[in-house]
Every structure is written in structure tokens, then in C-alpha cells.
C-alpha positions as CSV (number, residue, x, y, z in Angstrom):
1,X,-52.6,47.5,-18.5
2,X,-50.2,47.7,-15.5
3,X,-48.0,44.2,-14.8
4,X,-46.5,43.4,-11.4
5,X,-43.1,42.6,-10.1
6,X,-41.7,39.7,-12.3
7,X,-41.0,36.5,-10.8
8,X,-37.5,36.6,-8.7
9,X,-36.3,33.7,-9.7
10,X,-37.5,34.8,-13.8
11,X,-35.4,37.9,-12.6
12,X,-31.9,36.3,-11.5
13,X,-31.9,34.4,-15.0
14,X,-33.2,37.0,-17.8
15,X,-32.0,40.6,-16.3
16,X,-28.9,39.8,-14.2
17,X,-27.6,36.6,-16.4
18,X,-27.1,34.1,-13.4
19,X,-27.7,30.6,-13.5
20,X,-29.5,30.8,-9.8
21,X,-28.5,32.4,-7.4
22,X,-24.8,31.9,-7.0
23,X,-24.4,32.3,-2.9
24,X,-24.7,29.3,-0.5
25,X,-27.7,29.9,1.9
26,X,-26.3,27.9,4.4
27,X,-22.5,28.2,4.0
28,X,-21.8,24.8,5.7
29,X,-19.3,22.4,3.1
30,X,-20.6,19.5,2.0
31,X,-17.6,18.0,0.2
32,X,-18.2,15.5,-2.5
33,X,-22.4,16.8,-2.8
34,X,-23.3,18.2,-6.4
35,X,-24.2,21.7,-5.3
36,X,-21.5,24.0,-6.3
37,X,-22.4,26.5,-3.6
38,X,-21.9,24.5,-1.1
39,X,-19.5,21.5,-2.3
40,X,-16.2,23.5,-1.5
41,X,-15.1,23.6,-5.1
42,X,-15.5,27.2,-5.9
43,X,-12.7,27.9,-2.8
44,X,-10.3,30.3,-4.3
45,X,-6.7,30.6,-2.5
46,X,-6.2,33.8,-3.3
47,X,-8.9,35.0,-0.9
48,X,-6.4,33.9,2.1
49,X,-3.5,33.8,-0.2
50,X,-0.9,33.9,2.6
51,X,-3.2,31.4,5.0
52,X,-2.6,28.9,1.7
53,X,0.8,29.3,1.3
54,X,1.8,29.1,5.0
55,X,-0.7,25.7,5.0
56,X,1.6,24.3,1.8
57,X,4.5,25.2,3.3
58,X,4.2,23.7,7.0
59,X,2.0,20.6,5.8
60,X,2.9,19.8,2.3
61,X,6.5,20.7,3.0
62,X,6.8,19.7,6.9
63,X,5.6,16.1,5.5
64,X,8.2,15.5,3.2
65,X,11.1,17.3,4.4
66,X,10.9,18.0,8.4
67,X,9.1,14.5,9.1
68,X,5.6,16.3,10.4
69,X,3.4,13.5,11.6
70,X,0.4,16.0,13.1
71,X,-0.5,19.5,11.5
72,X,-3.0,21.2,13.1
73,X,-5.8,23.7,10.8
74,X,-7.0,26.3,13.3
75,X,-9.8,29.3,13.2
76,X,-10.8,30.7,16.4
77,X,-14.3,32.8,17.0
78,X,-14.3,36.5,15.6
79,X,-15.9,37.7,18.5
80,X,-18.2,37.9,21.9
81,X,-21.0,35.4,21.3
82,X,-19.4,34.0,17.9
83,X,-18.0,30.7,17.1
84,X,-15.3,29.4,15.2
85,X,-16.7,28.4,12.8
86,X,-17.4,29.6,8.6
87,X,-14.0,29.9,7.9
88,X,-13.7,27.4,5.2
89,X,-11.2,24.6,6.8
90,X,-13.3,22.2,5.0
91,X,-13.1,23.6,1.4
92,X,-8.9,24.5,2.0
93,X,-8.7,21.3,2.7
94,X,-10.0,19.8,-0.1
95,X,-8.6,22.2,-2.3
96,X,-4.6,21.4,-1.1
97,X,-5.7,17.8,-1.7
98,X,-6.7,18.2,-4.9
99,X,-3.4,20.9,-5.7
100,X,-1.0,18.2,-4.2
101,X,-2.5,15.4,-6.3
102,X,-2.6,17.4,-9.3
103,X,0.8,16.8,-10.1
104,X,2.1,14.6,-6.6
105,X,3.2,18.2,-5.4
106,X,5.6,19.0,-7.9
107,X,4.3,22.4,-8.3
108,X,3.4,23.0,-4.7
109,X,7.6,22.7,-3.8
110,X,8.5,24.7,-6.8
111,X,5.9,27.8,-5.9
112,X,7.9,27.5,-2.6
113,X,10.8,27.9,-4.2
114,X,12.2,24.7,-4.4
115,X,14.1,23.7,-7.6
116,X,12.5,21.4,-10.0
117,X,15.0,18.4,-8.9
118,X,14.4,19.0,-5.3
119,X,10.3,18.4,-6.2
120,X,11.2,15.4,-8.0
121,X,13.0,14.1,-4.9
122,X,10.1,14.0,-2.8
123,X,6.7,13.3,-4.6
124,X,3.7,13.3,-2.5
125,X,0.0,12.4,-2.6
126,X,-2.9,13.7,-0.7
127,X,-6.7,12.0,1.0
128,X,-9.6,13.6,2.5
129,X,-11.8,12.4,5.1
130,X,-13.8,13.6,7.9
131,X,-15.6,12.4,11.2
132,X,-19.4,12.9,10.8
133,X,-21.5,11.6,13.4
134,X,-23.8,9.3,11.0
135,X,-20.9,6.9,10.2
136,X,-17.4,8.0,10.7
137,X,-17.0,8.1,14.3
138,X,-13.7,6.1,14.5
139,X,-10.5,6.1,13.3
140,X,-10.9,2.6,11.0
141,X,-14.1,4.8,9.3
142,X,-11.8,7.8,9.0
143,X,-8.9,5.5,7.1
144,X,-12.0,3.4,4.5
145,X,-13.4,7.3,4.3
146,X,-9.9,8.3,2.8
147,X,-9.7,5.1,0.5
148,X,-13.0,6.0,-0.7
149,X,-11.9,10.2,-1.7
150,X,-9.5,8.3,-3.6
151,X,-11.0,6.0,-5.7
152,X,-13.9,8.2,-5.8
153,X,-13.7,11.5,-5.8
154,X,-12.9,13.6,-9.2
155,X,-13.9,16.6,-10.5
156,X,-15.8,16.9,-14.0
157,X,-13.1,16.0,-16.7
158,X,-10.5,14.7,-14.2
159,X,-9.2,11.4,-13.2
160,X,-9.6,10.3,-9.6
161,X,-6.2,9.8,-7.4
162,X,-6.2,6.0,-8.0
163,X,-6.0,6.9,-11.9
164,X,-3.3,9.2,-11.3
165,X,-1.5,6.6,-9.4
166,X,-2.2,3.6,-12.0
167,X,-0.5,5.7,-14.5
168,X,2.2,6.4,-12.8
169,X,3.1,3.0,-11.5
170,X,2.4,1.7,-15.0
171,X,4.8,4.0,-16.6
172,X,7.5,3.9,-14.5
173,X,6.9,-0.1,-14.9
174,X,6.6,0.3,-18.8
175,X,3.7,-2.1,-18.5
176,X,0.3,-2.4,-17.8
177,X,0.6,-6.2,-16.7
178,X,-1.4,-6.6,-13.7
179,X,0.3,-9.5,-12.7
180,X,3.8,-7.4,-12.8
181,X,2.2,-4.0,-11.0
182,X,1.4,-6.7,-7.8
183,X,4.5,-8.7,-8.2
184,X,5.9,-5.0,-7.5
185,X,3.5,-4.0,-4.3
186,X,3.9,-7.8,-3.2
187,X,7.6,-6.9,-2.8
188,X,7.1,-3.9,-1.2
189,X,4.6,-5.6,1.5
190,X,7.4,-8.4,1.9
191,X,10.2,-6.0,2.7
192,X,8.1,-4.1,5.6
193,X,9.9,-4.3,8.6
194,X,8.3,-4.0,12.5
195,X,4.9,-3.8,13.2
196,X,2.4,-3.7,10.2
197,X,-1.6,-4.1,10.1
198,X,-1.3,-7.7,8.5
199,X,-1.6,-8.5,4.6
200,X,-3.0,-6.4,1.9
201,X,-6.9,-6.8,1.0
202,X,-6.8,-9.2,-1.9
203,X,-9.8,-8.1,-3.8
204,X,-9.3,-4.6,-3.5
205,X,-5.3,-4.9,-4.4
206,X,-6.4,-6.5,-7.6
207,X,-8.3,-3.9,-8.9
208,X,-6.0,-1.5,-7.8
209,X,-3.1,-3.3,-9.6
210,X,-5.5,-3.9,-13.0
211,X,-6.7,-0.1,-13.2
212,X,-10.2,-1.2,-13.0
213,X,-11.5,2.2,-11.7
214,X,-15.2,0.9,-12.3
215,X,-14.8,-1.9,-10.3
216,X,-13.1,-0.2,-7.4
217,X,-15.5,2.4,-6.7
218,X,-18.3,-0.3,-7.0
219,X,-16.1,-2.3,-4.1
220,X,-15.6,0.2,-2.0
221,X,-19.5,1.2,-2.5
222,X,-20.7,-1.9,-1.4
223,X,-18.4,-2.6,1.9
224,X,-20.5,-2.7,4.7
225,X,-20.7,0.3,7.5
226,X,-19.7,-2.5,10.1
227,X,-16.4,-3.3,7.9
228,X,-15.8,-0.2,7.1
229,X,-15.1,0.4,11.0
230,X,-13.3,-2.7,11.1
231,X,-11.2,-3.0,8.4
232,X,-10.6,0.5,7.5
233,X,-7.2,0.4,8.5
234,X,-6.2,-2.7,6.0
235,X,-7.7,-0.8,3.1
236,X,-5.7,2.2,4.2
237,X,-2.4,0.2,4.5
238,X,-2.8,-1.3,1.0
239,X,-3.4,1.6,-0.6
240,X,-0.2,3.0,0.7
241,X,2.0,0.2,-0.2
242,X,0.3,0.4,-3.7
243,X,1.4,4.1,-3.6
244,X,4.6,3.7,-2.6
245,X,5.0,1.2,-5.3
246,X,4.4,4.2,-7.5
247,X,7.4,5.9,-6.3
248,X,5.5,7.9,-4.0
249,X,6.5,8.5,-0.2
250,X,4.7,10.5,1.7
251,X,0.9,10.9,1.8
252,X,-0.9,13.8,3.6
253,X,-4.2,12.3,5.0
254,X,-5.9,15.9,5.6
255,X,-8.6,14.8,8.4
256,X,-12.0,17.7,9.0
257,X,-14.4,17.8,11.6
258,X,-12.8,16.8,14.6
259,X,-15.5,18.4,16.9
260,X,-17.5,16.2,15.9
261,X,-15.2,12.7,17.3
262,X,-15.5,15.1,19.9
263,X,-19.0,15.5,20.5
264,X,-21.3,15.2,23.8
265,X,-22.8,11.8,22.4
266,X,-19.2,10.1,21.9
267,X,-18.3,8.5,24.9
268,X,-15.3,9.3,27.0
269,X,-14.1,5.8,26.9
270,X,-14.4,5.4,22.8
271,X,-12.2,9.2,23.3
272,X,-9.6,7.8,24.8
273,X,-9.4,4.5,22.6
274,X,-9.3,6.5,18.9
275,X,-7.1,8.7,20.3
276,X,-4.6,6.0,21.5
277,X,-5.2,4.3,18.0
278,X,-4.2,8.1,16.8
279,X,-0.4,7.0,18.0
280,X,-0.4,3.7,17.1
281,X,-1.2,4.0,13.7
282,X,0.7,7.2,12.7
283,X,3.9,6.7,14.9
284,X,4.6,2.9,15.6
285,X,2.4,0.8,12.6
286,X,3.9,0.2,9.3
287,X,3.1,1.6,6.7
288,X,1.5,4.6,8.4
289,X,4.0,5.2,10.1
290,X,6.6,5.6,7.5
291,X,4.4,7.2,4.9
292,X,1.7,9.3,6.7
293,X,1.6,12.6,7.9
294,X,-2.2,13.9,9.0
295,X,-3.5,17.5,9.4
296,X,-6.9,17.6,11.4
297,X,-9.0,20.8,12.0
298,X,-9.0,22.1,15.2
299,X,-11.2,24.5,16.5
300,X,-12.2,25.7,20.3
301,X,-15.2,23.2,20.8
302,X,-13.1,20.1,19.9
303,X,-10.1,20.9,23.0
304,X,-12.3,20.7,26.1
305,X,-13.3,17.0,25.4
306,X,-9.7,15.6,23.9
307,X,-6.8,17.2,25.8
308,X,-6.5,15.1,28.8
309,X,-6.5,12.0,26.6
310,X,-4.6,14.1,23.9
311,X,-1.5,14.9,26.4
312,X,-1.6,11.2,28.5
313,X,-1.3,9.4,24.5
314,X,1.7,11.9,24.8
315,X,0.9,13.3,20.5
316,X,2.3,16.3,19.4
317,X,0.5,19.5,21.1
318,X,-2.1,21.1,18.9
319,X,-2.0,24.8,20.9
320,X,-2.5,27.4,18.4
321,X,-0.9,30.1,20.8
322,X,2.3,28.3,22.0
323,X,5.8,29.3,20.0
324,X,7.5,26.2,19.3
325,X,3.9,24.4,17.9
326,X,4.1,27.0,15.0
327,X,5.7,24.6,12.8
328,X,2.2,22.5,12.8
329,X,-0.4,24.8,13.1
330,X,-1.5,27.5,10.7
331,X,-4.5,29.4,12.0
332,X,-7.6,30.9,9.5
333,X,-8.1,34.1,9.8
334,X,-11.1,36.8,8.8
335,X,-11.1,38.6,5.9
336,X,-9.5,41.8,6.1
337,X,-10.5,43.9,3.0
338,X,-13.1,45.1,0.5
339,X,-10.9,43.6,-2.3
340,X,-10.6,40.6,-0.6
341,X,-14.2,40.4,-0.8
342,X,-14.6,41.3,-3.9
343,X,-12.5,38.3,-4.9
344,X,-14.8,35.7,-2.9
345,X,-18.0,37.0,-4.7
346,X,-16.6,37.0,-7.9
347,X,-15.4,33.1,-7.9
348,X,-19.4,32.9,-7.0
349,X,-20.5,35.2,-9.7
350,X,-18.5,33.3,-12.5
351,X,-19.0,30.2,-11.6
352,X,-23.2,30.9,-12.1
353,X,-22.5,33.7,-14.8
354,X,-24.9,32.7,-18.0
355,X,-24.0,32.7,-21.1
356,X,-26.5,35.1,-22.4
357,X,-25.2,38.0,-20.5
358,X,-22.5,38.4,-23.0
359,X,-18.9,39.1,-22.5
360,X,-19.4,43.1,-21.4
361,X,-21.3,41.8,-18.2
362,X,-19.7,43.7,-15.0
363,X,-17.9,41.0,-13.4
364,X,-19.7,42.1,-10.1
365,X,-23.0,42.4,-11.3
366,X,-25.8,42.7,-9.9
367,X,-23.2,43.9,-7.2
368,X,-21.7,47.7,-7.3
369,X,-18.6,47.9,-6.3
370,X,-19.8,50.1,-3.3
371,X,-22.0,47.8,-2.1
372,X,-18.8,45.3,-1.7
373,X,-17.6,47.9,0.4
374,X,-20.6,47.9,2.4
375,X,-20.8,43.8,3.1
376,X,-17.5,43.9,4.3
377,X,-17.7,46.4,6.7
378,X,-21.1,44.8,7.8
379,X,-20.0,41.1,8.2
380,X,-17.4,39.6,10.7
381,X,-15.0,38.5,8.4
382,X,-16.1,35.2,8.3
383,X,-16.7,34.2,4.2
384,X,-19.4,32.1,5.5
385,X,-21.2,35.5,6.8
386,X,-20.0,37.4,3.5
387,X,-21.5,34.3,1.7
388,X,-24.9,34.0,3.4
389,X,-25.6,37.7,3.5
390,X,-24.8,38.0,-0.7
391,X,-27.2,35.2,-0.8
392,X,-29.9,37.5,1.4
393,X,-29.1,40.5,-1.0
394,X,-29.7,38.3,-4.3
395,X,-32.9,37.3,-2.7
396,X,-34.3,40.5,-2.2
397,X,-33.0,42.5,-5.3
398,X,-34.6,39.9,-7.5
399,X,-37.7,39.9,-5.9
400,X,-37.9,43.4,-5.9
401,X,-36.4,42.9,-9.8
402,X,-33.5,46.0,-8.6
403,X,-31.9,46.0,-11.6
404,X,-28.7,46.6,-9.6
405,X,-27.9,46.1,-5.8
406,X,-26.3,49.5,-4.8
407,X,-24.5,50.4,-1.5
408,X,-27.4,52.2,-0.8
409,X,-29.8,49.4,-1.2
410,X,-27.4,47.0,0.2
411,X,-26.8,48.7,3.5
412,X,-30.5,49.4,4.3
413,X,-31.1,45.4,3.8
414,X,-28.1,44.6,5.4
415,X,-28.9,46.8,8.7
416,X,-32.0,45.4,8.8
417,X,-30.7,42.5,10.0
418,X,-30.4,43.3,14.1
419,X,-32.6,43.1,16.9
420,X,-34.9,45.1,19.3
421,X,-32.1,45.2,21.1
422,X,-29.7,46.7,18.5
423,X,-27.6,43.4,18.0
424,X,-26.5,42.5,14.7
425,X,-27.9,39.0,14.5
426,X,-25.2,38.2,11.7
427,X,-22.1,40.0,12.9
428,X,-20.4,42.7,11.9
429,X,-16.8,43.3,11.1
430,X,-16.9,47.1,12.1
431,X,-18.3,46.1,15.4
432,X,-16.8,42.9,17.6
433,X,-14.5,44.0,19.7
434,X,-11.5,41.4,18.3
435,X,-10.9,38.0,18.9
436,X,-11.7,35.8,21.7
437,X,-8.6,34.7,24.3
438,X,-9.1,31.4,24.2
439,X,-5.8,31.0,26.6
440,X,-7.9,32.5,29.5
């Protein structure tokens, strides 16, 4: 009795040990969402180890030692016909949020190499937030959107950045007092000078100063979208002087998806007023201004429908290609090597690796390494491309129940993926002709 091809999915699990398969289909971030291939938390520095570094170094640094108010997250198309985007902004992002706040930056100066007294001197925090055009389409929404990473946000097993904070102002307080943690930010509020948003939000201050984490994600869970654009800035500016009550003095608000503030539907009009409310806020309104330094993803779509009103609101240039803007802008680029690759497959494979397989799995299985070799040199460079086209060769192995994917097998899938014409619908690394002048 002859059987027929076992079920791909039956596959993935039993023969190659995977939890599902471990590659994003779509490769598009969805920060805070509970799929790990696409949330942004498998994003491994090492990848674009230098691109990391250089981002610590101008933000996390620039913020807290050089007075950077702007930084500026570039990528920039990998070819004729390709956009700039697939580059992971989003999940670098949320990953040097998360590596600032894991320790208010301590360790991000000392891998500089700062001493461990100069780190002390300057202790920093980090938020995330992002236009989207469902609800956050001003700069109020971006500011609650923040408040809301942190008293949200937390990965499995750790605390959120409001619990960090509550445990730092509560030590270096030696009490837990509520009463004495407000007494401490009310002084803070009271000895703002110049221009400030007005007083703190009384509800949300007092669960901030009691600790109750509960309460203030079910607070800021139940303010209203119509709030949220109109108050956003009040939240923002009482959890700062909470943070600074903390012993905390800068904050790095890192701010994605520009483009979309940016897109066709926005009006030029409501342009021109966020943008203004861009300066206000971060250069003459207390306590933004003091505290907050904000790095917002550029890319080429974004610059057409924001420069005029960019350059008359007279805020720091964002030009990736102009000498004395390199201090705020560090610029994604492809990836450049098989081993490269290799190490953004392998944060995928682990991160779905079964237990069954055992410990003498190949850390690249189903993958030979030669087949690496060949999705490198048949992508753009992009890890979204190298992404979504592992994804296509775990879909067909399994379904065809390979028991590995060879460069062999990987190449003739991988080909396949072109036109009448000869096009490579998906890009290919070996074949654009280099980057796109965008100064032209």
C-alpha cells in the first residue's frame, strides 16, 4: 500500500522540529502584536552590528551628552523599481528602547567605552511610538502612544518601563509612600521654569506615584481616541516629570512611520500645524524641552510632502547625504554577506526550534549551509526579502516533505520567482545595479 506526501504543516513539526514555520510571510513589523515573526522581537543587532552601534552612539549618546533634539533613522531603496522599505527601522527601534531601558543605558555608554561613573552621570530612558493612519495621525496621539509603550509594553518575564521607574524612585526615596513619591514630582512640577503644558494629570500621576501597574494600563486603555489627540501632550509631560523624579534626565522618544503623517490623505494644512507643534514641544515647552530628544524614521516617500514646512519651522535638517547632518542620521543599509544571513535565519530558526529535535539538530536546519549562500546572492539585501523568501522555501520543502532544502533545491525555487520578461519579481542582490540617487 503506497501513502502520499505527508501533510506540510505534519512535516515542519515531526521531520524538521519547528514549531511552524519560523519566517514572516509578510515581513511588515507589527510592534506590540503576539506573532513572533512579525512583532520585531526576534531583531538581532548583530545582523547590522555596526548600523546598531553607530545608532547608540549618535542617539543614545548625542541625547545625553551633545544635546541632540532630532535623530534621523534612514534606509534608502536598493535599487531601480525598489523602495525603501524592509530594512527593519521598526524592529531597531524597538530593540534600542528596550536595550536603553534595560538598565536606563548604563550598559549602552559603557559598550561605548565610557567608564562606569561617566554612565552613572547620565541615566536615560527610552519610548516608542509610531504614526499609523487609523489613530495616531498627530503629534498629541504620538505623545499618549508613547505613555502607553510605557506602561504597557513588556516582554514575557519582564517589567514594563513604569515598573522600572517605580523602583527606582522608590529606592532612591527609601520608601514606597505614595504620598512622599508625589510630594517629590509635585516639587519637581513647581520648580519648572518658562513655558510648560500646564499641571500634571491627577489620576494618572497617582497611579504612577502608588505603583499600581494594573490600574495604569487599565487608565490608559480606557482614554478615549478624542483625548488621546487632545491631551496627549499632558500625559507625556507628567510622565516625564515623574521620570525625572527618578533621577532620570533624558528620555529618547524613538518615533516610526513618518510616511505615514506624511501621507496623500493628511492634509497640507494639518502638515504644517504637527510639524510646527514638532518645535514647540521639543525646543521651547517644558519639560520636553529639557528632557526630550526624538529620533523619527525617515525614508524617501516621507521628504516630498514635509520639507517645505520642515525648513520654514526652521528644525534640524534630516538629509541623509549632507556632511555636517551626520551627527543625526545613521542610514540602514543591505546586507552584505552569506554570514550575515546566516545569522538572521538562525535568530528565526531558534526562536521556533522544538524541543523534540534534540540538542544535535543543525542549527540551520532544514537549511544547508549552501543554500544560505544561494538566498543571499538571490535577494536585494533587504532582511525583509531574505525573510519572505525563507518563508517561500519552508513552504515548498514541507510540502514536498524535502527532508532538507539544498542550494540546489533552493536555487531552482528561488529562480522561479521572475517574469515572462526575465524580472526578478523579488529582487536580487547580484543583480540591481546599486543604490538609487536620491540627491538627483
Amino acid at each position: 500500500m503506497t501513502t502520499g506526501p505527508v501533510n506540510k504543516i505534519v512535516w515542519i513539526k515531526k521531520q524538521w522540529h519547528l514549531q511552524s514555520n519560523p519566517f514572516p510571510a509578510q515581513g511588515i513589523a507589527l510592534l506590540g502584536g503576539d506573532d513572533l515573526r512579525e512583532n520585531g522581537l526576534l531583531f538581532d543587532p548583530s545582523v547590522q552590528d555596526d548600523k546598531f552601534g553607530e545608532a547608540v552612539e549618535k542617539f543614545a549618546l548625542g541625547a545625553a551628552y551633545s544635546g541632540l533634539k532630532f535623530g534621523f533613522l534612514w534606509s534608502l531603496s536598493t535599487g531601480i523599481g525598489a523602495d525603501a522599505r524592509g530594512f527593519g527601522k521598526s524592529s531597531l527601534m524597538q530593540y534600542l528602547t528596550e536595550y536603553i531601558n534595560e538598565d536606563f543605558g548604563r550598559k549602552a555608554f559603557i559598550d561605548t567605552g565610557l567608564d562606569a561613573s561617566d554612565a552613572d552621570e547620565h541615566p536615560m530612558c527610552s519610548m516608542l511610538a509610531s504614526f499609523d493612519m487609523a489613530h495616531v495621525r498627530s503629534l498629541h496621539a504620538v505623545f499618549f502612544a508613547a505613555v502607553e509603550y510605557a506602561c504597557r509594553f513588556n516582554r514575557p518575564g519582564k517589567p514594563s518601563l513604569v515598573e522600572r521607574l517605580h523602583e527606582r524612585i522608590t529606592q532612591r526615596l527609601g520608601t514606597t509612600d505614595a504620598d512622599v513619591v508625589q510630594q517629590t514630582v509635585d516639587q519637581i512640577q513647581l520648580g519648572m521654569r518658562g513655558r510648560t503644558v500646564g499641571p500634571p494629570v491627577p489620576d494618572f500621576l497617582a497611579l504612577l506615584c502608588a505603583g499600581d501597574h494594573d490600574g495604569l494600563r487599565r487608565h490608559v486603555n480606557q482614554v478615549k481616541p478624542a483625548s488621546r489627540a487632545r491631551n496627549g501632550a499632558s500625559y507625556l509631560a507628567t510622565l516625564l516629570i515623574y521620570i525625572k523624579a527618578a533621577g532620570i534626565p533624558h528620555v529618547l522618544l524613538c518615533c516610526d512611520q513618518l510616511e505615514d503623517f506624511a501621507a496623500t490623505t493628511t492634509t497640507k494644512q494639518k502638515r504644517v500645524l504637527e510639524i510646527e507643534r514638532f518645535r514647540d514641544y521639543m525646543l521651547e515647552i517644558q519639560p520636553m524641552a529639557d528632557m526630550l530628544s526624538t529620533v523619527v524614521t525617515m525614508h524617501p516617500r516621507a521628504v516630498p510632502a514635509i520639507a517645505e514646512m520642515w525648513q520654514l519651522a526652521d528644525l534640524p535638517s534630516y538629509e541623509h547625504d549632507r556632511q555636517e547632518n551626520r551627527q543625526r542620521v545613521v542610514v540602514l543599509d543591505k546586507i552584505h554577506s552569506a554570514e550575515r544571513t546566516e545569522r538572521l535565519l538562525r535568530q528565526y530558526l531558534d526562536g521556533f526550534r522544538s524541543v523534540s529535535g534534540g540538542t544535535d539538530t543543525d542549527p540551520l536546519s532544514p537549511f544547508t549551509k549552501d543554500a544560505i549562500q544561494v538566498i543571499f546572492t538571490r535577494s536585494d539585501g533587504k532582511p525583509r526579502d531574505i525573510l519572505r523568501k525563507a518563508n517561500s522555501l519552508i513552504e515548498r520543502g514541507a510540502e514536498e516533505n524535502w527532508t532538507e532544502i539544498s542550494a540546489e533545491r533552493a536555487a531552482e525555487v528561488l529562480d522561479s520567482f521572475v517574469d515572462d520578461d526575465g524580472d526578478d519579481l523579488l529582487g536580487s542582490a547580484a543583480t540591481v545595479p546599486g543604490d538609487v540617487d536620491w540627491t538627483r
